[in-house]
N, C-alpha and C positions, 0 to 999 in steps of 0.2 A: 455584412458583419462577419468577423476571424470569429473562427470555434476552434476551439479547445477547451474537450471534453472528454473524458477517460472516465471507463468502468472497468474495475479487474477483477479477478476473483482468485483467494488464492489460501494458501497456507501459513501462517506464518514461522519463520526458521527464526528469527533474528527481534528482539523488544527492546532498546534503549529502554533505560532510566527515564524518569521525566525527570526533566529540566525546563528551566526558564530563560530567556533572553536576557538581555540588558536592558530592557524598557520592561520588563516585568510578564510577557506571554509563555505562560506553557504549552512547549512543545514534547513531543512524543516523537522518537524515528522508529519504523521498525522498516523489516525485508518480508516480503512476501513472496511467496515461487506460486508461481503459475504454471500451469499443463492443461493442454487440451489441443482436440481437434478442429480445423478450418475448412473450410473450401475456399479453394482457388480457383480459377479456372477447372472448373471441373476436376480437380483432384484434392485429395484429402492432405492437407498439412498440418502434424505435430507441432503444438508451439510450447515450447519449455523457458521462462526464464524467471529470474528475479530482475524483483521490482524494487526499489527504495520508496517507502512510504510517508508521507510528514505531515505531523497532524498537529493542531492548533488549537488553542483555545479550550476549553470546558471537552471539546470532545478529545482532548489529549489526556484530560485525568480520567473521563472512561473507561479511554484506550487501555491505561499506564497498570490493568489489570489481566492483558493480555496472557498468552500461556504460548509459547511452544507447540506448536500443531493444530492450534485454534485458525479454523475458516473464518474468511471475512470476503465480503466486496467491499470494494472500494470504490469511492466516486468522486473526482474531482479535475483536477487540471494538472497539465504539465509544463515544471518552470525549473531553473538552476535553485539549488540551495542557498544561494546567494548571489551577491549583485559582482561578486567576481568569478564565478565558477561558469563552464561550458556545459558542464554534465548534468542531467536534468531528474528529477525527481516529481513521483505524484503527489501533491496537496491536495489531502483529501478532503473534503468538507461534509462528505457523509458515508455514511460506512454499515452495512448491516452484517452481525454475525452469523451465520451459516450453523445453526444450533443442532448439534447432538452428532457431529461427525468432526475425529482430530483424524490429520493425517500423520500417520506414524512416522511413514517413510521422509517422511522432510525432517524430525529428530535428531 
């Protein structure tokens, strides 16, 4: 069986609006930045990036209460935004807050 699986964790810098499709699904985008430490091969690697985030459904009205420097994981898969795009995005389908810590520096 293919996997494709993603958990992130992260900041958020960026909340779209909600919005709905053309067939009537509310979706949410937001950005998330991520930071943290790895190993590799036995040495420690920084990992720094933003993420595009796309949520769906009941958990996109939620979402659509987000704030600017509100923690979140993220859990879902990765796929293009659409059936014409190469660039990929996580679909989250579940997500927990990270409660009582904003990160400033992402502001």
């Amino acid at each position: 069986m293919n996997r494709n699986i993603v958990v992130v964790s992260g900041a958020v810098v960026k909340v779209e609006p909600l919005r709905y499709t053309p067939s009537g699904l509310s979706v949410i985008e937001m950005i998330l930045h991520h930071r943290s430490a790895q190993q590799e091969v036995g040495h420690e690697v920084v990992t720094e990036f933003e993420i595009r985030v796309w949520v769906a459904g009941d958990m996109a009205h939620r979402l659509s209460t987000l704030c600017v420097g509100q923690r979140l994981v993220c859990r879902g898969f990765l796929a293009p935004p659409s059936r014409h795009s190469r660039q990929l995005v996580l679909r989250a389908d579940t997500y927990q807050l990270i409660e009582g810590h904003r990160d400033h520096e992402s502001e």
